[in-house]
N, C-alpha and C positions, 0 to 999 in steps of 0.2 A: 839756739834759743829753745829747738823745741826738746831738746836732750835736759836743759836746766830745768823745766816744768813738767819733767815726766813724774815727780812725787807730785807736782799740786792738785790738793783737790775742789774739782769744780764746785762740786754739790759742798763740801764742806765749806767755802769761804762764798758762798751764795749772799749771803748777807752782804759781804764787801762789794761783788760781781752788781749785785742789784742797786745799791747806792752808786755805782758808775754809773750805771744802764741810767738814773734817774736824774742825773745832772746832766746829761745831754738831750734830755726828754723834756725837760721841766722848760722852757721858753716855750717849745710848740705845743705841750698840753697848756700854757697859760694863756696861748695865741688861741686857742678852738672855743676854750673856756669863756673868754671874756669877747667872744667874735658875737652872742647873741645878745650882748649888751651894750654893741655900738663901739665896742674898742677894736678899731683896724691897724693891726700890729702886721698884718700882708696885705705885701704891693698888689691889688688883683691886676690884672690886665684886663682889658677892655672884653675877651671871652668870657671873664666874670659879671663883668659890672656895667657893660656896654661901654661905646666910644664912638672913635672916628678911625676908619681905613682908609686909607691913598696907596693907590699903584702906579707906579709912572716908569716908561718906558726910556730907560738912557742911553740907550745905544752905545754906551759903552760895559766892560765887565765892569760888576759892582762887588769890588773888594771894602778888606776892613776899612780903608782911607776914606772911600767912598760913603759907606754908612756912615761912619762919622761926622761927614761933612755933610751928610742929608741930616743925622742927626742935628748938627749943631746948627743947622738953617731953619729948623722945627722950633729950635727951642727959642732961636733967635725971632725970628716972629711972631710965634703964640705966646713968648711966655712961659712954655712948660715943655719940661723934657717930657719927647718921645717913647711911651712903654717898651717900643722897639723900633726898629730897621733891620730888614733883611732882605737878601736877596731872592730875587724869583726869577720863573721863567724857565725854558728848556735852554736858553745859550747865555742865558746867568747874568742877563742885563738891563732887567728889572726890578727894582724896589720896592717893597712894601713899608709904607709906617704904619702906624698904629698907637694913639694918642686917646688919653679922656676926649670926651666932647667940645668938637668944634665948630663956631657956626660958619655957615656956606663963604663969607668973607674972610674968614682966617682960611678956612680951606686953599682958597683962589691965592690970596696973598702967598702963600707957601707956597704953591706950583710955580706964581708965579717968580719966586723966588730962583726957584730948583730950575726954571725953567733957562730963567738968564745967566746960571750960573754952567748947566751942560749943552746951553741951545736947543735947546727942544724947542717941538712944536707940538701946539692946542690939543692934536690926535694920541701924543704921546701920554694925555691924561687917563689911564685903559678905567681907573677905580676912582669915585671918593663918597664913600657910604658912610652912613651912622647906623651903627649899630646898639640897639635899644636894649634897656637895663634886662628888658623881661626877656630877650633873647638869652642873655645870658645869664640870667638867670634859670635858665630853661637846659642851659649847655652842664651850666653848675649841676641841679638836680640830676639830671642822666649821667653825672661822671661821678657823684656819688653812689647812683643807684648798682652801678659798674662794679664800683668797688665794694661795696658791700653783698655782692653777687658772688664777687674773686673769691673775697674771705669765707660767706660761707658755703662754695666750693668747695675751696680748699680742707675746713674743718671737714666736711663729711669725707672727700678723699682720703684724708689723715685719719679717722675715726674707722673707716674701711680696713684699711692697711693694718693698723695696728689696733689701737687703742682708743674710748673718748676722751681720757686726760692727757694721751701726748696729743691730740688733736685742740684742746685749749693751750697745751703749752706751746704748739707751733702757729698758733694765734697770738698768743702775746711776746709774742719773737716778732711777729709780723707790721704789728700793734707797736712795738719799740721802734724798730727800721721805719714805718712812719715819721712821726714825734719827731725820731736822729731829724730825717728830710726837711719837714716843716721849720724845723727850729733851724735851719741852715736856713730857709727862703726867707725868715726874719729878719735872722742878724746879718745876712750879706744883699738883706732888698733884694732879691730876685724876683723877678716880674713871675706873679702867680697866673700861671694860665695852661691850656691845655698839656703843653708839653709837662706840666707834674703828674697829670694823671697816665702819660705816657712811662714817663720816669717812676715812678710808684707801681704800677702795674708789670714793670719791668724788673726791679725789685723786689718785690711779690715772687717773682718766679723764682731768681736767684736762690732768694734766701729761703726759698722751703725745699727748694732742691739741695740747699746745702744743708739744713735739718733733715731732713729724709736721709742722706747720707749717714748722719750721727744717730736716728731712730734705728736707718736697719740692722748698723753693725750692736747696738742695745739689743733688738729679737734676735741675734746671730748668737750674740752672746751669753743670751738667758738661757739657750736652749742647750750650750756645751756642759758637757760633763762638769770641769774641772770650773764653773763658775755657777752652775747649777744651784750651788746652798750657799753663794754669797749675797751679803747681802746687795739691795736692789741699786742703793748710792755709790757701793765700788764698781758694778758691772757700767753705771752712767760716766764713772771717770776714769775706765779702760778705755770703754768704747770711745770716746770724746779723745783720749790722747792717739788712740789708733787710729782715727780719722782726723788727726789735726794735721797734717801736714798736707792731706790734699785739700783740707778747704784753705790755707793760706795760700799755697799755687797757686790754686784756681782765684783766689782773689789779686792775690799781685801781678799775674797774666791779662787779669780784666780789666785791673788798672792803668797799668801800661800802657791798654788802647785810648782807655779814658782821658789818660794827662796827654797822648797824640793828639786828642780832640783836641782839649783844654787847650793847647798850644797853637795851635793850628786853622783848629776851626775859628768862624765867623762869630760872631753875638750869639745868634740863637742857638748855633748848635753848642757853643758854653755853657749858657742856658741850661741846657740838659745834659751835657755833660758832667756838670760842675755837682749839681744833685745824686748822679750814677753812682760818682765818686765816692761821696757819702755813706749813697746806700749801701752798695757792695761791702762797706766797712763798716757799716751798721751789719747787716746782712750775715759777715764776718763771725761778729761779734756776739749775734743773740742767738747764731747755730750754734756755735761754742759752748758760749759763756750761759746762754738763756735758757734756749729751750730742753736740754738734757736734764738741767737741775732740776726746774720746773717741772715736769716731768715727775723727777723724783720725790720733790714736793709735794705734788697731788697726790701721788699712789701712798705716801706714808701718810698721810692724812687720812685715806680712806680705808688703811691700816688701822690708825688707833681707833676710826669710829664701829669700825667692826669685832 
């Protein structure tokens, strides 16, 4: 595949690259857009918006079958599916739910559900908290504040190293790989809650590690002789096809681990796995396809105003 695209050019079909880029974006920029005018197009989890926590002690391992079955005893008595179940504890025989707000009688009902269903007893109740809107509302602001910390980090690291226009362009690389994430937590209801800014922040890393890559082999190659007086858009779609082979490795290797999760793992860690997935191939995508052209965009721009 990557012998058939060794004539394409990145920077020349950038128009076509960026109407991709913006159909996988367009759900989660219209999820951000219309979120401060009361349209909730994301599932928050109760670390958003507050709720109700329960921990209960089963004495037995709490497998997939098991949450399911606390699951569906949640729903069956409240009324409302569970944000989550998962498992806790150092010997893995603990369960956590995690549900909107419930009052202290739906609580007790539901233990006491769980309770005749594994035999427990009273002591085995370790948790059952509510957790109030402004708490997380409070967890919300510090994980934005986080993220807008990363990015502009990241911009002045980028702006150091090379340039400040690949430092915007490995922003809106970053800025893409976003959007990808969000607009998957949309359309497949994924319970919004800490683990995205885990998965986001995780992603962040990937994908500017993987533009750093396509940046330095670009200063590698401005400075050779024999590409010296070419111009600035062939040098970005050398460099891009001489580094494309290790940023897909590196991404089908990463994946590999991710669909072991997907497969494997429990709820939660799907949960984040399932977003990883995404990013990496956003990630993929805006080293590639994004940020090099961009790149090359900005500096012929500040070409013709000169």
């Amino acid at each position: 595949m990557i012998e058939k695209m060794k004539n394409f050019s990145f920077t020349g079909n950038f128009k076509i690259l960026s109407v991709i880029a913006c159909a996988f974006v367009l759900v989660g920029l219209l999820g951000l857009i219309l979120l401060p005018f009361g349209v909730q197009w994301f599932q928050f989890d109760i670390d958003f918006v507050g709720g109700t926590t329960m921990q209960y002690e089963l004495r037995v391992p709490v497998t997939s079958e098991v949450t399911t079955d606390v699951a569906a005893i949640v729903e069956e008595v409240s009324g409302q599916a569970a944000s989550s179940v998962t498992k806790a504890g150092d010997s893995g025989t603990q369960v956590v739910i995690k549900s909107r707000e419930l009052d202290s009688e739906t609580r007790d009902a539901i233990f006491d559900a769980v309770k005749e269903k594994y035999g427990l007893e009273m002591e085995d109740c370790m948790k059952s908290d509510y957790v109030s809107a402004s708490v997380g509302k409070d967890l919300r602001d510090k994980a934005i504040k986080a993220s807008l910390i990363a990015v502009a980090l990241i911009l002045v690291y980028i702006t150091i190293r090379f340039e400040f226009r690949s430092g915007i362009a490995a922003i809106i690389a970053l800025v893409h790989d976003l959007l990808v994430m969000l607009s998957m937590y949309i359309l497949f209801r994924i319970p919004f809650n800490m683990n995205f800014i885990a998965a986001a922040l995780t992603i962040f890393g990937y994908s500017i590690n993987a533009t750093i890559v396509v940046f330095d082999r670009i200063r590698e190659n401005k400075k050779k002789e024999a590409l010296k007086n070419r111009p600035f858009a062939e040098v970005v779609d050398i460099s891009i096809h001489q580094t494309m082979s290790r940023s897909l490795n590196t991404t089908i290797t990463t994946l590999v681990v991710m669909i072991m999760l997907l497969i494997l793992g429990v709820s939660s860690i799907r949960n984040f796995a399932a977003p990883i997935c995404v990013g990496v191939i956003a990630g993929c995508f805006s080293s590639i396809c994004i940020s090099g052209p961009v790149w090359n965009l900005l500096s012929s721009k500040k070409k013709k105003e000169n």
